[in-house]
Every structure is written in structure tokens, then in C-alpha cells.
MDTraj code that builds the backbone (N, CA, C; nanometers):
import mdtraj as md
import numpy as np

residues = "UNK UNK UNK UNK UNK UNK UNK UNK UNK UNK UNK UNK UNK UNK UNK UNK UNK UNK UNK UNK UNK UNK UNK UNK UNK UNK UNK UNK UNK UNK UNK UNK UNK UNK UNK UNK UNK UNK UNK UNK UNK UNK UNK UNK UNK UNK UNK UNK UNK UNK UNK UNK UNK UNK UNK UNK UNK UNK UNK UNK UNK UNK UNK UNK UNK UNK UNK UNK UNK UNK UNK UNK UNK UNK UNK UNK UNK UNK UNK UNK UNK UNK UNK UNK UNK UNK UNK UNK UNK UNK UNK UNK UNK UNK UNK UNK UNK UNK UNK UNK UNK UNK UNK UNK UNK UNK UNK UNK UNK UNK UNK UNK UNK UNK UNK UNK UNK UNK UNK UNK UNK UNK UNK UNK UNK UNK UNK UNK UNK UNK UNK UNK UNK UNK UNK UNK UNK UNK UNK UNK UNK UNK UNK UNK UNK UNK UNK UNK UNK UNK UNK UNK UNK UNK UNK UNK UNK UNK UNK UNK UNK UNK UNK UNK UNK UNK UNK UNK UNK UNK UNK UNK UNK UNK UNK UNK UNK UNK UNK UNK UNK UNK UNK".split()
xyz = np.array([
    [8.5564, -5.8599, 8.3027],
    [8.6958, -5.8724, 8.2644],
    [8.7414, -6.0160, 8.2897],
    [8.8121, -6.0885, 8.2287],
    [8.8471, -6.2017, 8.2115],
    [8.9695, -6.1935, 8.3460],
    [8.9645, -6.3498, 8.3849],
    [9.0701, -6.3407, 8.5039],
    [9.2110, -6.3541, 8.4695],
    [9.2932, -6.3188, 8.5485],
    [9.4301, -6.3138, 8.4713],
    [9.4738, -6.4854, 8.5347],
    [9.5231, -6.5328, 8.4241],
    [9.5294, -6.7008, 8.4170],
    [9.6978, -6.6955, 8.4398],
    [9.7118, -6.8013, 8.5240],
    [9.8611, -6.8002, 8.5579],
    [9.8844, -7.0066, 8.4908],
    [9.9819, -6.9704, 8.3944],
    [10.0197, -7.1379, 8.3690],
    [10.1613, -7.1650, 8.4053],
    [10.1616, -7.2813, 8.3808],
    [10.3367, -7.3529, 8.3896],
    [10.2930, -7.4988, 8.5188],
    [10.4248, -7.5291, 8.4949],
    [10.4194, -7.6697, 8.5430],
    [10.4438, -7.6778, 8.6979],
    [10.3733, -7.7867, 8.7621],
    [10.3680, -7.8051, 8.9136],
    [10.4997, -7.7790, 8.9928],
    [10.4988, -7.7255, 9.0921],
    [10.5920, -7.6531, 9.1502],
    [10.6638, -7.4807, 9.0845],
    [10.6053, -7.4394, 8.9869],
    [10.6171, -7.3110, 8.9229],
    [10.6617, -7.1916, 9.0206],
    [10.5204, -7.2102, 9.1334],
    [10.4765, -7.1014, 9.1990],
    [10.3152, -7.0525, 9.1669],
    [10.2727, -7.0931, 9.0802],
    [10.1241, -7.0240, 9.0273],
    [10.0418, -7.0294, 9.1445],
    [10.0443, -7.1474, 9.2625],
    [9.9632, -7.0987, 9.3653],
    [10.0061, -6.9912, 9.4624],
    [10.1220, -7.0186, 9.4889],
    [10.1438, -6.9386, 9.5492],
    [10.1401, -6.7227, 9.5409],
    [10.2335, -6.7599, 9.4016],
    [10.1959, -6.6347, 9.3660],
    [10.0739, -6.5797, 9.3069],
    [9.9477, -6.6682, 9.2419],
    [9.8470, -6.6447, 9.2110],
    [9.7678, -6.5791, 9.3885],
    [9.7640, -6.6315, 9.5146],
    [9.7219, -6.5770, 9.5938],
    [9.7380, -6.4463, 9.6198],
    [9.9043, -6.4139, 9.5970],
    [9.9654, -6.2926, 9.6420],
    [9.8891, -6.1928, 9.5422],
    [9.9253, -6.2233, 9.4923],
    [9.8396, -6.1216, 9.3314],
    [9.7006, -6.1086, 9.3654],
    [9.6244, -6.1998, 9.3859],
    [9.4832, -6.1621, 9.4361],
    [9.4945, -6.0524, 9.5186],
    [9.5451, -6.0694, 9.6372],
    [9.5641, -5.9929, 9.7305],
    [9.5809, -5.8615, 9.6926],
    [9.6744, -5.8791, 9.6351],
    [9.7381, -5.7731, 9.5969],
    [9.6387, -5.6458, 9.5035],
    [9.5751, -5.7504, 9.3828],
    [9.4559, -5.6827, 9.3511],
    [9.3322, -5.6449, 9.4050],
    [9.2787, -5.6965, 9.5120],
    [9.1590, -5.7173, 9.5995],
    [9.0649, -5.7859, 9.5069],
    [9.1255, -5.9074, 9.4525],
    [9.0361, -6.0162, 9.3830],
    [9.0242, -6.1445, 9.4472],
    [8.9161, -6.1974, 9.4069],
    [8.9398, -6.3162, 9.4493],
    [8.9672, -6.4329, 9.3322],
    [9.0811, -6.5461, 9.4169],
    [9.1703, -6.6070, 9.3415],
    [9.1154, -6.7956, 9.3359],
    [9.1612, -6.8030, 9.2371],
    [9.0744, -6.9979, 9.2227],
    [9.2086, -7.0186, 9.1986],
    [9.2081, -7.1669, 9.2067],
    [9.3100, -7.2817, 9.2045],
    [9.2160, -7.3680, 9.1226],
    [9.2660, -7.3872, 8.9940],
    [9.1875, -7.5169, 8.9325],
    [9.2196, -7.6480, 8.9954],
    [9.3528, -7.6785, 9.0462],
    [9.3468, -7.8016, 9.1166],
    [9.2426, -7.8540, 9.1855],
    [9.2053, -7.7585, 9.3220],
    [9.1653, -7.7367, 9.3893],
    [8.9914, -7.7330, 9.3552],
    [8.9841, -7.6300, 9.2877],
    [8.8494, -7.6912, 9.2357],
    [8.7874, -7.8233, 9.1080],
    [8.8797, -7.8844, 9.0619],
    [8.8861, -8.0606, 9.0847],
    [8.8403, -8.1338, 9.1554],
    [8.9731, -8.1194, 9.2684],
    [8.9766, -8.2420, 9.3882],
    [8.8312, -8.1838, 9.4657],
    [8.7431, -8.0557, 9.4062],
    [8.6274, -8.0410, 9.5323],
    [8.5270, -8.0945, 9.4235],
    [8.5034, -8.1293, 9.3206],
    [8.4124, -8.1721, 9.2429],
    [8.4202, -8.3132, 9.2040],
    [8.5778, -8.3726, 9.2310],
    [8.5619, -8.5116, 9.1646],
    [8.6824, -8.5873, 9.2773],
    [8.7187, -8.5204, 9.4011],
    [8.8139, -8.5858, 9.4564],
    [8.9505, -8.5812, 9.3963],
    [9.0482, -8.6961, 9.5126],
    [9.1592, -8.6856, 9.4403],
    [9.1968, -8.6842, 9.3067],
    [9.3206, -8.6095, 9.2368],
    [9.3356, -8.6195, 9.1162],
    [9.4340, -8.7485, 9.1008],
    [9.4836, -8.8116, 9.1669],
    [9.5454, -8.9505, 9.1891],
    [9.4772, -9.0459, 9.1188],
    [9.3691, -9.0510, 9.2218],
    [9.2685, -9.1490, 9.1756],
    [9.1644, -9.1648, 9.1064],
    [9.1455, -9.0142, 9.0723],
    [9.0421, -8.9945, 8.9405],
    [9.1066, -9.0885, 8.8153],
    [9.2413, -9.0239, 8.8084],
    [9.3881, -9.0784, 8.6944],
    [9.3596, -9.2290, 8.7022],
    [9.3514, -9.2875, 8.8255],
    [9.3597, -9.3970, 8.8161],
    [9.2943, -9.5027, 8.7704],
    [9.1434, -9.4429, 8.7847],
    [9.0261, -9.5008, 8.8063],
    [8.9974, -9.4815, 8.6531],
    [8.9639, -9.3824, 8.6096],
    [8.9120, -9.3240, 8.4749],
    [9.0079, -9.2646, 8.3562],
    [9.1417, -9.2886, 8.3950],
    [9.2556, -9.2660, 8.3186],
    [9.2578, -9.0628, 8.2378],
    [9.3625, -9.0257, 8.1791],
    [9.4081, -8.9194, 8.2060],
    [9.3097, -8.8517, 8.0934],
    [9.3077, -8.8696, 7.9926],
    [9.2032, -8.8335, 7.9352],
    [9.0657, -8.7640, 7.9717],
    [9.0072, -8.8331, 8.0625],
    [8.8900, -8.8125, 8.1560],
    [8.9016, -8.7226, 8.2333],
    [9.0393, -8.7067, 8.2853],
    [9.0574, -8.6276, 8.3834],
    [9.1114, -8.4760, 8.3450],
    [9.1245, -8.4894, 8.2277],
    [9.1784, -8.3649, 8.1091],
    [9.0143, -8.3117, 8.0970],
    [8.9451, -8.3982, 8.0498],
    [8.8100, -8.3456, 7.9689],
    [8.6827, -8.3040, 8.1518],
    [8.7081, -8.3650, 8.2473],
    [8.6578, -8.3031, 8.3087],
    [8.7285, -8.1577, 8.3723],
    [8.8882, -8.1716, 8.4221],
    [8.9346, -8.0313, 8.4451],
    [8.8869, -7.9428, 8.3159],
    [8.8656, -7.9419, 8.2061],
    [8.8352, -7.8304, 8.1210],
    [8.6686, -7.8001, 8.1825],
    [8.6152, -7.8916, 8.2116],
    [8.4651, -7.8511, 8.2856],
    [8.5133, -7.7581, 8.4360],
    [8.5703, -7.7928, 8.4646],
    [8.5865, -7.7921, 8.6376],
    [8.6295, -7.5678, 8.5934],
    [8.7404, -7.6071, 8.4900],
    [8.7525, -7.4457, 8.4421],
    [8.6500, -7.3749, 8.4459],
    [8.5486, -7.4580, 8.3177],
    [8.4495, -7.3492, 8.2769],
    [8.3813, -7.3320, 8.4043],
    [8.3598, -7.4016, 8.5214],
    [8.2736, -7.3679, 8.6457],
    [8.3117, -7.2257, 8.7219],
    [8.4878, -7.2469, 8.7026],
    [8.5322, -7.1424, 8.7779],
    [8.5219, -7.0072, 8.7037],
    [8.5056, -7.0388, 8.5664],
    [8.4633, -6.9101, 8.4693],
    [8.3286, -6.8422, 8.5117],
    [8.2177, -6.9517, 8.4981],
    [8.1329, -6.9042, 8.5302],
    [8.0527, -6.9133, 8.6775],
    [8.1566, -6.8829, 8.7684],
    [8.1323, -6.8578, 8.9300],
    [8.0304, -6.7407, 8.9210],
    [7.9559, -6.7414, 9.0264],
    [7.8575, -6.6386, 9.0380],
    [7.9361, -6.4827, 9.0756],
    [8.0454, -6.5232, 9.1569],
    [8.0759, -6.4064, 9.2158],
    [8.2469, -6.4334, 9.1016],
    [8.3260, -6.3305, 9.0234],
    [8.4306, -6.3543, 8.9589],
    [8.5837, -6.3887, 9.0428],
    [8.6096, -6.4610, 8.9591],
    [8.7736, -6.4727, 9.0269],
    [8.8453, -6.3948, 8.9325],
    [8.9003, -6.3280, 9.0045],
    [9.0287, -6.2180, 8.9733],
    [9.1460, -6.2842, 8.9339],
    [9.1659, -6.3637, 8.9651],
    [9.3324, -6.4748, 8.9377],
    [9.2901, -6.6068, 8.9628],
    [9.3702, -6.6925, 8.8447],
    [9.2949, -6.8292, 8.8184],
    [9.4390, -6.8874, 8.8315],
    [9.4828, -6.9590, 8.8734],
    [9.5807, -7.0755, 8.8628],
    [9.5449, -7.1930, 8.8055],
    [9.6085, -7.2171, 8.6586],
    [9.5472, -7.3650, 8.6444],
    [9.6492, -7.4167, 8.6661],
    [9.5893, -7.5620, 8.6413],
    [9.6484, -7.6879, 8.6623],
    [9.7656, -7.7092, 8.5768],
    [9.8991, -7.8039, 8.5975],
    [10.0089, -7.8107, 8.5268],
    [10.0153, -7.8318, 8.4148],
    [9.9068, -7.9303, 8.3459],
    [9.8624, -7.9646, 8.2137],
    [9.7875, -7.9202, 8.1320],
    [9.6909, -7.7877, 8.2081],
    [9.5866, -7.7592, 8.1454],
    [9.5945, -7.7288, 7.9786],
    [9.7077, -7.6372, 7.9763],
    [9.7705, -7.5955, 7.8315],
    [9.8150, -7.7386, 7.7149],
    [9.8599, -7.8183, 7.7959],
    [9.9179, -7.9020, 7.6673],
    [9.8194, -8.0301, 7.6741],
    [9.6686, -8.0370, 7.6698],
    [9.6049, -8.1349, 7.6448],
    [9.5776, -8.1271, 7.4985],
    [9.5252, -8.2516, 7.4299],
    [9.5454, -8.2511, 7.3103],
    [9.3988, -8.2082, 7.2750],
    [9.3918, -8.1096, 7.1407],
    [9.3006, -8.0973, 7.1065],
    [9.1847, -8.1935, 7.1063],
    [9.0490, -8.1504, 7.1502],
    [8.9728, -8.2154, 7.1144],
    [8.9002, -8.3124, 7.2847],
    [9.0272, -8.2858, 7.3406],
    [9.0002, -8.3279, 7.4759],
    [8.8407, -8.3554, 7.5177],
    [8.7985, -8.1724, 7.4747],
    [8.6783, -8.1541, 7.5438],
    [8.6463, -8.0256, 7.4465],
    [8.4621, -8.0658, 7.4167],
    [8.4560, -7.9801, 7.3167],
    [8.4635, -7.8565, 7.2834],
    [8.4674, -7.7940, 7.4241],
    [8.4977, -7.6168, 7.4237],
    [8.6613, -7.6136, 7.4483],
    [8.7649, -7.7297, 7.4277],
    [8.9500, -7.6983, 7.4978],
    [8.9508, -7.6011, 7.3481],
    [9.0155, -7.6326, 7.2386],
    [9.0829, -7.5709, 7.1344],
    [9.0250, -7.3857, 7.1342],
    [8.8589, -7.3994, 7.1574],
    [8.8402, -7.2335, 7.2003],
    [8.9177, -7.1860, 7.3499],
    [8.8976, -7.2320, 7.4297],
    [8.9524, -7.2078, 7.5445],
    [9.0800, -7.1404, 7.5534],
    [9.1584, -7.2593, 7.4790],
    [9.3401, -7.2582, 7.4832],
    [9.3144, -7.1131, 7.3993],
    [9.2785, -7.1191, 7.2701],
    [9.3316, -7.0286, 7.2009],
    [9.2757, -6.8852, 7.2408],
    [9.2019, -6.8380, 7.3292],
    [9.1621, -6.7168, 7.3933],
    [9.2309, -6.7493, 7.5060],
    [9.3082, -6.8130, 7.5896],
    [9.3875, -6.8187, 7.6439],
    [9.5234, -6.7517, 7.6154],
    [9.5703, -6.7960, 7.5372],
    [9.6703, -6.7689, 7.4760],
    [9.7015, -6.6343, 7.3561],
    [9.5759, -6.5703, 7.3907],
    [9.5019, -6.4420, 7.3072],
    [9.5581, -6.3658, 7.3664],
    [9.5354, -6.3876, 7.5608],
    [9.4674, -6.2891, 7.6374],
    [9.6203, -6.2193, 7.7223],
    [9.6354, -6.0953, 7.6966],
    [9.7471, -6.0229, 7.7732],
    [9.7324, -6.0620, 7.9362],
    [9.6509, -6.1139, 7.9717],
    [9.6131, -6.1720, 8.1541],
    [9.6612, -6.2580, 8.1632],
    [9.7136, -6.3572, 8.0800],
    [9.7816, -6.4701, 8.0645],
    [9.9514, -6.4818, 8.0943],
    [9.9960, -6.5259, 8.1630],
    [10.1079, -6.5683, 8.2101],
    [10.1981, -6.6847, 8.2139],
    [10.2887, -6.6793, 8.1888],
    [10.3385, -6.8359, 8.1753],
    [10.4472, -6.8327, 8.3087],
    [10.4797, -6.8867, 8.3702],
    [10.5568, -6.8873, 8.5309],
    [10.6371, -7.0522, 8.5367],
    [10.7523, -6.9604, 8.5314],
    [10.8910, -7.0503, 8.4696],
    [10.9958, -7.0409, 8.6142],
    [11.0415, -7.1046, 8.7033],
    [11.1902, -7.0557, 8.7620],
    [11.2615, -7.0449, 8.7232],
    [11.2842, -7.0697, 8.6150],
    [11.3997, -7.0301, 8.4911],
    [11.3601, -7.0155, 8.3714],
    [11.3972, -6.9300, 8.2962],
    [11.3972, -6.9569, 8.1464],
    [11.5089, -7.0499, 8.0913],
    [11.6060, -7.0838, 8.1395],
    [11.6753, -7.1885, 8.1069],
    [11.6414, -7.3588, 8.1426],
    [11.6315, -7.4005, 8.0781],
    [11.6003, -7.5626, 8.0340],
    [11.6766, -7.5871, 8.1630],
    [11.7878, -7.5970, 8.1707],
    [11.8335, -7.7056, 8.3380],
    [11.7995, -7.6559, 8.3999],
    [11.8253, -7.4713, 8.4417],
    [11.8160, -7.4726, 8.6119],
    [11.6529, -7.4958, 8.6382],
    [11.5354, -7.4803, 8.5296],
    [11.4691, -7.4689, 8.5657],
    [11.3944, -7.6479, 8.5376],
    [11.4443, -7.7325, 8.5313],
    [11.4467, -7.8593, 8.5406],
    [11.4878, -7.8944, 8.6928],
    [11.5989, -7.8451, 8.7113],
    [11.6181, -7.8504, 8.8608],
    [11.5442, -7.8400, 8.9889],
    [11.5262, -7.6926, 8.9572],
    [11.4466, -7.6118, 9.0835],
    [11.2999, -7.6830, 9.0573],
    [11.2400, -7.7095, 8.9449],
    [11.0782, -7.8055, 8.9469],
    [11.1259, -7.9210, 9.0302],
    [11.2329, -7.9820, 9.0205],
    [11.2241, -8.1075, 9.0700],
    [11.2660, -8.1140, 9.2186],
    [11.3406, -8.0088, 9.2424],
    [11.3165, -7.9620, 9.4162],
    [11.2525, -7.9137, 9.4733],
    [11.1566, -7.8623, 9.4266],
    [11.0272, -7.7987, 9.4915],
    [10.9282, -7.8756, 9.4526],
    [10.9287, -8.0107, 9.3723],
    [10.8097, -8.0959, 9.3440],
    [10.8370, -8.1981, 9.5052],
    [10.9253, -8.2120, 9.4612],
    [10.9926, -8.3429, 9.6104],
    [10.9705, -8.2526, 9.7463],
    [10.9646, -8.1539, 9.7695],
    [10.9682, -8.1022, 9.9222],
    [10.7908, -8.1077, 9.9334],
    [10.7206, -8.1134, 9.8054],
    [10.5644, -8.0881, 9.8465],
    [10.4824, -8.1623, 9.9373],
    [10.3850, -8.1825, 9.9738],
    [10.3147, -8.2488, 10.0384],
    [10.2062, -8.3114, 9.9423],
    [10.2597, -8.3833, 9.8440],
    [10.1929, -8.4384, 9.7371],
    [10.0899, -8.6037, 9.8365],
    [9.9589, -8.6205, 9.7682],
    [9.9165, -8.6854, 9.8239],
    [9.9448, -8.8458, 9.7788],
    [10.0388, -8.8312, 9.6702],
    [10.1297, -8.9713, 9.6097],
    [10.2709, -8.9178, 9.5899],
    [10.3789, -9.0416, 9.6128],
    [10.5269, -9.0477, 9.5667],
    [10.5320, -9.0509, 9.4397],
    [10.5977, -8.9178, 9.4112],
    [10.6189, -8.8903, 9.2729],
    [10.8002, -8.9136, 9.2767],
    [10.8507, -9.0028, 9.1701],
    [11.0631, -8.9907, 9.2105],
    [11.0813, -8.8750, 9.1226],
    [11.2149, -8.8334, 9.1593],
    [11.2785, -8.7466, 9.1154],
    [11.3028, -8.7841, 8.9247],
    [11.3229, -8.8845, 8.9116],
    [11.3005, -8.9453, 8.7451],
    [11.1926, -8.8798, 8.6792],
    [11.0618, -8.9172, 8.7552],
    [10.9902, -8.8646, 8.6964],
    [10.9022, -8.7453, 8.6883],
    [10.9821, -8.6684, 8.7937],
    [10.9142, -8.5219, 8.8010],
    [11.0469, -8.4535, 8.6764],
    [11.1312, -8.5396, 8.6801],
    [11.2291, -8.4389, 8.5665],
    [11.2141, -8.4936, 8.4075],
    [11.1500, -8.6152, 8.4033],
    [11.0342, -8.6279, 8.2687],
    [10.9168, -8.5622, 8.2231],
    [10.8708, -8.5170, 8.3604],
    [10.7580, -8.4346, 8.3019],
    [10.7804, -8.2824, 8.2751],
    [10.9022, -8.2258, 8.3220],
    [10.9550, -8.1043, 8.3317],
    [10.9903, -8.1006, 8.1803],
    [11.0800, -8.2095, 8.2059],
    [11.1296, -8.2103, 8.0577],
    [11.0579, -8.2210, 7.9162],
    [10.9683, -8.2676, 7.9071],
    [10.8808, -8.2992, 7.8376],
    [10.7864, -8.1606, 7.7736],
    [10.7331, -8.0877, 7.9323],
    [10.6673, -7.9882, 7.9266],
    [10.7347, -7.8655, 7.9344],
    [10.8236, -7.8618, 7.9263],
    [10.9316, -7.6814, 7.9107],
    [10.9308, -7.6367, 7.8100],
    [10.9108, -7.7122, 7.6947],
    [10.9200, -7.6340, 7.5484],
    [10.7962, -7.5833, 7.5386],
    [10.7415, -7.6496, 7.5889],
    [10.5395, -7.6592, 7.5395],
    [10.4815, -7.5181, 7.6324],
    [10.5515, -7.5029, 7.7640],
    [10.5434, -7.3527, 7.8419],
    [10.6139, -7.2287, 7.7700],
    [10.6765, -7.2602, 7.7549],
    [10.7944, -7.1734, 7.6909],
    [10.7421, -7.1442, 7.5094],
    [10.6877, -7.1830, 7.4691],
    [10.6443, -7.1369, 7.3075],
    [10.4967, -7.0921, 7.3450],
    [10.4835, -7.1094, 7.4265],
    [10.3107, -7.0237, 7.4751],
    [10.3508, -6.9064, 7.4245],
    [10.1849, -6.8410, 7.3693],
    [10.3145, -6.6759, 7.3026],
    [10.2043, -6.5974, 7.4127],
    [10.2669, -6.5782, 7.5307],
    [10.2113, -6.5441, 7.6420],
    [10.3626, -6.4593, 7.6936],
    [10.3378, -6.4061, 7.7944],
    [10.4581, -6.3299, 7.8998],
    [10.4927, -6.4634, 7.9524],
    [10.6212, -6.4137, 7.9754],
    [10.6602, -6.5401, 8.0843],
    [10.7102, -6.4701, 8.2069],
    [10.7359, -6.5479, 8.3518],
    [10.7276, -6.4559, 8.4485],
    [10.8523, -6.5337, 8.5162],
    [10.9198, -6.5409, 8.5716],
    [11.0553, -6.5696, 8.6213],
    [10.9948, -6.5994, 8.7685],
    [11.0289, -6.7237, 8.8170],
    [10.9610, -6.7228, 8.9600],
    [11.0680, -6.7771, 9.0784],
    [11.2041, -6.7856, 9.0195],
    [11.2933, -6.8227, 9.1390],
    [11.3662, -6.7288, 9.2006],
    [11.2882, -6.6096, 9.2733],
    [11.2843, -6.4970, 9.3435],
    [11.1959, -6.4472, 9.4187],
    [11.1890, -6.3782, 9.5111],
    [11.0622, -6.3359, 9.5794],
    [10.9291, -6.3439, 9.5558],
    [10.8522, -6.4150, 9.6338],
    [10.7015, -6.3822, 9.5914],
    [10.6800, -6.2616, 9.5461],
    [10.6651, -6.1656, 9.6446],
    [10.6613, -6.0152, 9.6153],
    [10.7192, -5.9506, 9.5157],
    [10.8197, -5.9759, 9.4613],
    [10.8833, -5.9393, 9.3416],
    [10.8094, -6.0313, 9.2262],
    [10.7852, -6.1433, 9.2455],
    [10.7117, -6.1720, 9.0840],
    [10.5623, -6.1056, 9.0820],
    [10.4871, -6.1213, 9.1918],
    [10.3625, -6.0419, 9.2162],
    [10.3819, -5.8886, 9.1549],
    [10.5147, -5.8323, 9.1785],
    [10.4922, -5.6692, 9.1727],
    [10.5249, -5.6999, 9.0113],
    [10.6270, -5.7916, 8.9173],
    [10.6355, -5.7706, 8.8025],
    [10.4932, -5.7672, 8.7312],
    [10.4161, -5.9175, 8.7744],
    [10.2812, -5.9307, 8.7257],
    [10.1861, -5.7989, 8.7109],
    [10.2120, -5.7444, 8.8450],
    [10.0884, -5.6250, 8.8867],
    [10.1547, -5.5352, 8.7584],
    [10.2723, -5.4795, 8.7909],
    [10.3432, -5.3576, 8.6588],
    [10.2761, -5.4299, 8.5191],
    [10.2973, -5.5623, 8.4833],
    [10.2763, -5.6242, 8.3585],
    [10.1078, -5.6204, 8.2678],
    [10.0292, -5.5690, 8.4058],
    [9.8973, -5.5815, 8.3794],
    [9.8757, -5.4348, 8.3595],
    [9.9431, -5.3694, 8.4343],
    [9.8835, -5.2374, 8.4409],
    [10.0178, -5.1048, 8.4189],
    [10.0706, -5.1387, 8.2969],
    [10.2082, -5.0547, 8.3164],
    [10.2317, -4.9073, 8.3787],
    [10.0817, -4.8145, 8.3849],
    [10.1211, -4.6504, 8.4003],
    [10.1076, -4.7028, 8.5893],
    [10.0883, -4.8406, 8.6335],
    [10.0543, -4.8301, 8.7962],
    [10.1903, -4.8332, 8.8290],
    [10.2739, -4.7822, 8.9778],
    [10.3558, -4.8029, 9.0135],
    [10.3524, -4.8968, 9.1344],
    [10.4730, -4.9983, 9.1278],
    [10.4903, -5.1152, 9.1997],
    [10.5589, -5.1009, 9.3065],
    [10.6184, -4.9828, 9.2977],
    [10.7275, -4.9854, 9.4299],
    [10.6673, -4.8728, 9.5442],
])
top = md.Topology()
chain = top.add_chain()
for i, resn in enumerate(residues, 1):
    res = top.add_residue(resn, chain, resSeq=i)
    for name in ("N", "CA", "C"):
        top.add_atom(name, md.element.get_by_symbol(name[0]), res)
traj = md.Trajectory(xyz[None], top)
């Protein structure tokens, strides 16, 4: 069974609530970030060094690794960009995205469905992170901005995340499995 893929942009919640959901399922859960920065180091300085492109066409590798883990991950969190790289990135992205975007496991994880508040709340929960570079408030609300339409026309579920962990986890769990009960 394919893992249920959680997208949307940095500060969303996808790690966080991607753990809970594991849990919750008794799966085990990947962080594409995370398995990046363990294959190629910081993503700072990958960017820096080898520019963004590179770093697009290897995260689509770094995916397929976590696809094909020996043992499966149950819940995948990707990365903030994974969805809006441009075709062609990397020669398996355009299959990828579009069985991505196939797949009822697929999630899109918004704190708002509205354009400001959820411009907002990204850019206050990007600034409280423990990011390993200064990102300003300018430009975490350029990239919000930029990338909200591009989350938001995913023809995926979208999941509301400026509320309880436990409450977006239990919508997800109902969303995957409607006859299960959440409460």
C-alpha cells in the first residue's frame, strides 16, 4: 500500500502531524527533509553550493529511497517544494507528482484555507522554528505567497491544521478510513 503523503508549505504541521498519524496508525513515518539532510547534509548549503535545481532533482531521489525502504513507511512528509518543482526536474518527477496527486493518501495541510490568515500563521510558525539559517519575515511571506495557490489547486483533500494535533490526526485517520470511528 502506498504511504499516505502529507504536502503543503514549511511550517504547515506535516511533521508534526505526520508523526501523530503514524502513531496513530502503528506505521512507521519518514520526513523527506530529514532524509536529505541524512544523504546530502544541510539543505542550506546543498542550495548554496549546487543551487536549487540540484537540490529539487536530488530530493526527488532522496523520495524514491524512502519509497523503496526495505521495511515501508506508513506516512511520508515531504518537503515544502516537493509538489511545485518544475517538470522535468528529475526524470521519474512528472510520474511521481501525477500518482501523487492520483492517490486518495494524499493530503494537502493548510492552517487556513484562506490566503491571509494562512499567510500569517506560516509566517509565525516559520520565525519561532529552529531553522538552521535566518529566514525574514519578507521572505517567508513570499514564499507563502507564491506557494498557496499551487497547494490549494492540488486536487488532493486539504486538511486544516490551525487546531489540535489530535484533531487533524483524527480528521486524517476518519479521511482514510471513513466506516473507522475517531472518537
Amino acid at each position: 500500500m502506498t504511504p499516505v503523503r502529507l504536502i503543503g508549505p514549511g511550517g504547515a504541521g506535516k511533521t508534526t502531524a505526520g508523526a501523530a498519524l503514524a502513531n496513530r496508525l502503528q506505521a512507521r513515518f519518514g520526513d523527506l527533509d530529514a532524509e536529505f539532510i541524512a544523504r546530502n547534509g544541510d539543505i542550506a548549503d546543498f542550495i548554496g553550493k549546487r543551487g536549487y535545481d540540484a537540490y529539487a532533482a536530488e530530493n526527488v531521489q532522496a523520495y524514491l529511497a524512502l519509497c523503496d525502504a526495505p521495511a515501508p513507511y506508513g506516512v511520508l512528509a515531504l518537503s515544502s517544494g516537493f509538489m511545485t518543482y518544475r517538470d522535468g526536474i528529475h526524470p521519474a518527477y512528472t510520474a511521481i507528482r501525477r500518482q501523487i496527486v492520483s492517490d486518495a493518501r494524499a493530503f494537502v495541510l493548510l492552517p487556513s484555507l484562506d490566503l491571509e490568515a494562512c499567510v500569517s500563521e506560516i509566517v509565525r510558525r516559520q520565525l519561532q522554528r529552529p531553522l538552521p539559517f535566518v529566514r525574514t519575515p519578507e521572505r517567508e511571506e513570499r514564499v507563502i505567497r507564491t506557494r498557496f495557490a499551487l497547494y490549494a489547486d492540488l486536487p488532493v483533500r486539504k486538511v486544516v491544521t490551525h487546531r489540535p494535533v489530535q484533531t487533524v490526526v483524527d480528521e486524517i485517520a476518519a479521511l482514510l478510513d471513513p466506516q473507522a470511528s475517531v472518537f
